[in-house]
ZALUM-519709 format. One record per atom (N, C-alpha, C): residue in one letter; x, y, z. Coordinates in steps of 0.2 Angstrom, whole numbers, plus 5000, padded with zeros to 4 digits. Layout:
N
AXYZ
...
//
This chain:
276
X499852084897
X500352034896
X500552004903
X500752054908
X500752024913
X500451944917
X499951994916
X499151954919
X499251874916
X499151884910
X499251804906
X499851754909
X500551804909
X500851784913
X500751744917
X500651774923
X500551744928
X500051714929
X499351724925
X498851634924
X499251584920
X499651584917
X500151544915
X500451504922
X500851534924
X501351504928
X500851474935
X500251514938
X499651484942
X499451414939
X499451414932
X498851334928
X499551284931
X500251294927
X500651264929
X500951254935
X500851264940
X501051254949
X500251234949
X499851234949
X499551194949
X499451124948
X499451094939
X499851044937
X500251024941
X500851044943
X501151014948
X501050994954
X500551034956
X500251014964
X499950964963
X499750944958
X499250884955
X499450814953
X500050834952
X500550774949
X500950744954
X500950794961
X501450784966
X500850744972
X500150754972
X499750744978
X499650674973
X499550674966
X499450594964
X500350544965
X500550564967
X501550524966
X501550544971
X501250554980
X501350514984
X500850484989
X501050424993
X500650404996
X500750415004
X499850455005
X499850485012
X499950435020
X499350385018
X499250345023
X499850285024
X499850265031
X500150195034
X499750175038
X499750095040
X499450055041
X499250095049
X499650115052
X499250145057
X498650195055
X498650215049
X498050265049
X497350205049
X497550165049
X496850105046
X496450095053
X495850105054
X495750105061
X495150045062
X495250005066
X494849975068
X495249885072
X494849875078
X494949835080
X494949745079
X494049745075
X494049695073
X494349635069
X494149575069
X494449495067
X494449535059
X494149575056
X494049555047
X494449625045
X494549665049
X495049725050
X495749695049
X496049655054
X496549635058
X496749595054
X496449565053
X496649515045
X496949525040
X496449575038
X496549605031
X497149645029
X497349685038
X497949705038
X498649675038
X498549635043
X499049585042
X498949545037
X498549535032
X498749515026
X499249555021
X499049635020
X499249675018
X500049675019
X500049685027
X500849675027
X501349635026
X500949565025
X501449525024
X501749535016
X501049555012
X501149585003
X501649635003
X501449665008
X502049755006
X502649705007
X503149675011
X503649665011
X503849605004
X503449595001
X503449574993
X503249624988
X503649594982
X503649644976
X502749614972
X502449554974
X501949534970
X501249584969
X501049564963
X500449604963
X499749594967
X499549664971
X498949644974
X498449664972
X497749634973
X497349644973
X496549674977
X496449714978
X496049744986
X495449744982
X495149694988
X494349664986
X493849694990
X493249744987
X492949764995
X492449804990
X491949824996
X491349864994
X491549934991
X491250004989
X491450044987
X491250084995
X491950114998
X491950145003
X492250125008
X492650075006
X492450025012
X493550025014
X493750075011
X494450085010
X495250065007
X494850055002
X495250004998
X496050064996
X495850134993
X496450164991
X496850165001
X496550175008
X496850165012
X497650135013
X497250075009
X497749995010
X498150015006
X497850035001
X498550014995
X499050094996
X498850135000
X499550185001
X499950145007
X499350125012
X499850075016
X500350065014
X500149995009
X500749945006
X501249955004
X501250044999
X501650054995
X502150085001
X501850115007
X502450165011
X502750095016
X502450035016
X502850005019
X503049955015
X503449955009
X503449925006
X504249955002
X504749905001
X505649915000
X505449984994
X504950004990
X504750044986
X504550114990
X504450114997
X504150174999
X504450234995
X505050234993
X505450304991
X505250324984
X505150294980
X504750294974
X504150294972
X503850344968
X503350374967
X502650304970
X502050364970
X501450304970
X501050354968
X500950314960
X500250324957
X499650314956
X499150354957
X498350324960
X498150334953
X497850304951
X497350304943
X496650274944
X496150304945
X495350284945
X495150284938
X495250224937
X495150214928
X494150194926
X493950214932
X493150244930
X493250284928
X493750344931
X493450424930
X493650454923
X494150374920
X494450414913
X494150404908
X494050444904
X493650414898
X494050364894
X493550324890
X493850254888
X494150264884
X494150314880
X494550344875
X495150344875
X495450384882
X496050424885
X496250354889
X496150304890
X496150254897
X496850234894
X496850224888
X497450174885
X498050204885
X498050294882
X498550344882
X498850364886
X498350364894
X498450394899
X499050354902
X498650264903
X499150234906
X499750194902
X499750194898
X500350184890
X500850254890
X500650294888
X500850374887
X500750344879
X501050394876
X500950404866
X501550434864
X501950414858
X502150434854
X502050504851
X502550564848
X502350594844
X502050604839
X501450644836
X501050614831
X500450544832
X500450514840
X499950474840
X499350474837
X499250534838
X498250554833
X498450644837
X497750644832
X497750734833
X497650754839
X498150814839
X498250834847
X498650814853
X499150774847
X499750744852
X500050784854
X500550774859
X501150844863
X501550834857
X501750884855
X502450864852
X502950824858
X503450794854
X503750764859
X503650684864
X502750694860
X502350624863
X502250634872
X502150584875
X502150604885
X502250534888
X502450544892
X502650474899
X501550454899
X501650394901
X500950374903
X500950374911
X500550344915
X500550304922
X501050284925
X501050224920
X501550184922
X502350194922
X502350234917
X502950274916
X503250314922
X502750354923
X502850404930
X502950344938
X502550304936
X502850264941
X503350234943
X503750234939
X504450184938
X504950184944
X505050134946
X505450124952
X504850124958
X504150144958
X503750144964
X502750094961
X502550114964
X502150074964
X501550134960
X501050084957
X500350094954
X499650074955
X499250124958
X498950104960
X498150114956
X497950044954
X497450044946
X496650034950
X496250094953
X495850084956
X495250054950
X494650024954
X494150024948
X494349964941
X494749924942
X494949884937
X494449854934
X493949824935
X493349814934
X493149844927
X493149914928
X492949954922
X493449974916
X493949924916
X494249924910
X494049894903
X494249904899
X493849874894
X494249844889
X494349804885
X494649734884
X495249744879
X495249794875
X495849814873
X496449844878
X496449884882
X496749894889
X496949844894
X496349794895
X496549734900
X497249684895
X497149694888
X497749654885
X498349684885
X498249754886
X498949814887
X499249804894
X498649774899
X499049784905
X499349694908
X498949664904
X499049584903
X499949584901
X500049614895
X500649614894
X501349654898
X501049714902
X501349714905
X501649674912
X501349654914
X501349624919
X501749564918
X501449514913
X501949474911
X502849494908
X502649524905
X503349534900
X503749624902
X503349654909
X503849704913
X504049764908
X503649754903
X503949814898
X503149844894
X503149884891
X502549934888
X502949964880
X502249994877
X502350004870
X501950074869
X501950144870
X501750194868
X501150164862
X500650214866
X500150224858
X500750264853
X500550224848
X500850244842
X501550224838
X501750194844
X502550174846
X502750114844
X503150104843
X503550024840
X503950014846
X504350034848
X504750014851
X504949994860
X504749944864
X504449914873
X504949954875
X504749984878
X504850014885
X505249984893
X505449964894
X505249924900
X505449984908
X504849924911
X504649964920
X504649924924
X504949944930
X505049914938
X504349944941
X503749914941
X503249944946
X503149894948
X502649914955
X502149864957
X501549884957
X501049824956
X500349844956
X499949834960
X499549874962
X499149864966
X498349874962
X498049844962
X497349864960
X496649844964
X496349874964
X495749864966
X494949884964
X494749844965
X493849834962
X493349824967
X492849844965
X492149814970
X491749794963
X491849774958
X491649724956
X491649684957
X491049614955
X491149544955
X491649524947
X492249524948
X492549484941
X492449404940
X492249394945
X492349314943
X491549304937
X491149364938
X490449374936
X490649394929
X491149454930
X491249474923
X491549414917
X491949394920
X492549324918
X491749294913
X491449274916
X490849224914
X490449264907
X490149334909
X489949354903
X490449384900
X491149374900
X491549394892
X491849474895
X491749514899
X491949574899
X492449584903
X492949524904
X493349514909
X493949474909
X494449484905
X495149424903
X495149374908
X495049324909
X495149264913
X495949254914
X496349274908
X497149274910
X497349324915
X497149374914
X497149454917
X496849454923
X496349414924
X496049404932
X496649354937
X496749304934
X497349264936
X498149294937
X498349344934
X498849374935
X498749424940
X498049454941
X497949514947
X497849484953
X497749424954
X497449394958
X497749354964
X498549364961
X499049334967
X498949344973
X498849394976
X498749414982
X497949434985
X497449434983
X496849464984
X496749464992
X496749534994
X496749535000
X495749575001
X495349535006
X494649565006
X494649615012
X494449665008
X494149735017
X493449735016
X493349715021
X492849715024
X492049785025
X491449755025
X490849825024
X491249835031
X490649875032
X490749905039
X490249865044
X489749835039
X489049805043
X489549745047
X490049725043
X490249655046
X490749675051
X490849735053
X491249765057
X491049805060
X490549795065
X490149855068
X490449855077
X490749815076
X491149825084
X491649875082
X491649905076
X492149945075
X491950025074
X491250055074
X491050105075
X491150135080
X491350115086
X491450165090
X491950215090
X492550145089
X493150195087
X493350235082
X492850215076
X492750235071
X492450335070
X491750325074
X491550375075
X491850415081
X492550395085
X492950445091
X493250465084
X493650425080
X494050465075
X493950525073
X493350495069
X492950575061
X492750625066
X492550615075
X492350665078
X492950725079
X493650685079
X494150735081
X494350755076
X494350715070
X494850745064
X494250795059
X493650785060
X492950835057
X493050875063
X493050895067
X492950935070
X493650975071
X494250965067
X494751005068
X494651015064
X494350995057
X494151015050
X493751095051
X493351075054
X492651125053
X492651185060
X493251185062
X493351225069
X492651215074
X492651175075
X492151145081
X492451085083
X492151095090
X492451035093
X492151005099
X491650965097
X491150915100
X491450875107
X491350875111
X491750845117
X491550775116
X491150745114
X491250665113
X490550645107
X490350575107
X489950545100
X489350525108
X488950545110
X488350515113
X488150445111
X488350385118
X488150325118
X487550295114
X486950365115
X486350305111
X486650345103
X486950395099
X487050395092
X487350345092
X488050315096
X488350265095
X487950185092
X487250185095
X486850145095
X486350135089
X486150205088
X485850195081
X486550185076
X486850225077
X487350185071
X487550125070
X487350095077
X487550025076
X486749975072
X486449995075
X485749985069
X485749995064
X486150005060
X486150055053
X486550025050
X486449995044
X486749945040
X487349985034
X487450035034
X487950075030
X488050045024
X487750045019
X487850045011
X488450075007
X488750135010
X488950155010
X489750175014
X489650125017
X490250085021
X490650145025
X491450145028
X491650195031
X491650265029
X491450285024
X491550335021
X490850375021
X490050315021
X489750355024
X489650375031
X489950325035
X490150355041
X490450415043
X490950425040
X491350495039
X490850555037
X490450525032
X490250605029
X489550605033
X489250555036
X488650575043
X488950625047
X489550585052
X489850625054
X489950695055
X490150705050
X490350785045
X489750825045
X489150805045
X488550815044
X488350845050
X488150795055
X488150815062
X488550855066
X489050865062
X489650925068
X489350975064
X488950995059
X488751035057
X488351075058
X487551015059
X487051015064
X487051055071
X487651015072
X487851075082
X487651135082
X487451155088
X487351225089
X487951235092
X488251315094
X489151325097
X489051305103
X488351305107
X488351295114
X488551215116
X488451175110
X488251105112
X488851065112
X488851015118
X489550985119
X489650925113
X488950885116
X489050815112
X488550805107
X488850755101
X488450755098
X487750695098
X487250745099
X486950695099
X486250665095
X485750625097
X485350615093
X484850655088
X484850715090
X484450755085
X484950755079
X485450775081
X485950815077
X486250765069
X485750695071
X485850655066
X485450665063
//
């Protein structure tokens, strides 16, 4: 009896711990690191957005730090104090996408809570929503979020009666929509309303003056990660990275990185080119 217990009250502090690292936003624009012109940009485009309520839209390769910016915006933005919710609407299934960020009515379909549930949007109110992956919605949902956005209010699956919500949206894709728009799997209304602000971040390939400080970073913060601690990134690694076209954008930087402090032996100060 006990025991169940207490795997009870563990599932839920958990849930909660889940519910609390998605409804807040970690990073500010200082965490964004880099020096150059498509960097600098994109920042101060971003800041001029946070000090507005409009919706933004964060355009950029996969990796390339899109959820970054948009915790940025939300902490420096008159909403800091108000939840931010992060929603990867790849990861949901298409099924659950509508429910999730709508919430449901009582008796919606089988296996509803009693009582029905808040959605996304819902949890968000008063703060901002962050709708990664938009791209991968699908066109029943793009009408759900069209109305939103227009008319500031929502309708539970199953529910009659609008809801209304103060968020802001932030969303982001590495899709081409303009592509989707064309072949039909993309509202052209719903692109236009997302599309107020569209701020671009940049690969990393077009930002290679930025690997250096890029790779001081991941050396100090992986290596406090991993209890080693590499006394600096060797000039010629620096230089193969700089030949290296990253697909995979900052993120695979980071997890080379992470690799290579791994590679070290305890004796070895710097990281160097074997160790790639």
């Amino acid at each position: 009896h006990d025991i169940s217990e207490i795997r009870k009250l563990t599932e839920e502090l958990e849930l909660v711990k889940r519910l609390i690292r998605r409804m807040t936003a970690k990073y500010t624009f200082e965490d964004i690191i880099g020096e150059s012109e498509l960097v600098q940009a994109a920042i101060s485009q971003a800041r001029h957005a946070a000090d507005t309520p409009v919706t933004v839209l964060l355009r950029g390769e996969s990796g390339t730090g899109k959820e970054l910016f948009a915790h940025a915006i939300h902490n420096a933005s008159s909403r800091s104090r108000g939840p931010f919710v992060r929603v990867n609407c790849a990861a949901i299934a298409e099924s659950l996408l509508e429910s999730e960020l709508f919430g449901y009515e009582e008796g919606a379909f089988t296996g509803a809570l009693r009582g029905g549930k808040k959605g996304y949007f819902e949890e968000a109110n008063g703060g901002t929503i962050f709708l990664d992956e938009i791209g991968d919605v699908n066109l029943g949902v793009q009408a759900k979020l069209l109305r939103v956005l227009q008319e500031r209010e929502l309708t539970r699956v199953g529910g009659t009666k609008p809801i209304s919500i103060d968020v802001r949206v932030i969303a982001a894709t590495n899709a081409n929509l303009e592509q989707r728009i064309k072949e039909g799997s993309f509202r052209e209304d719903l692109y236009y309303r997302l599309n107020v602000v569209p701020i671009f971040i940049p690969a990393l390939r077009g930002r290679k003056e930025d690997i250096p400080v890029l790779a001081e970073f991941f050396r100090k913060k992986l290596g406090q990660e991993y209890g080693r601690k590499p006394a600096d990134v060797h000039p010629s690694v620096i230089r193969i990275f700089q030949d290296y076209d990253w697909p995979g954008n900052v993120r695979e930087l980071e997890n080379v990185i992470g690799r290579t402090i791994i590679n070290m032996n305890y004796n070895e100060e710097s990281i160097l080119p074997q160790h790639v």
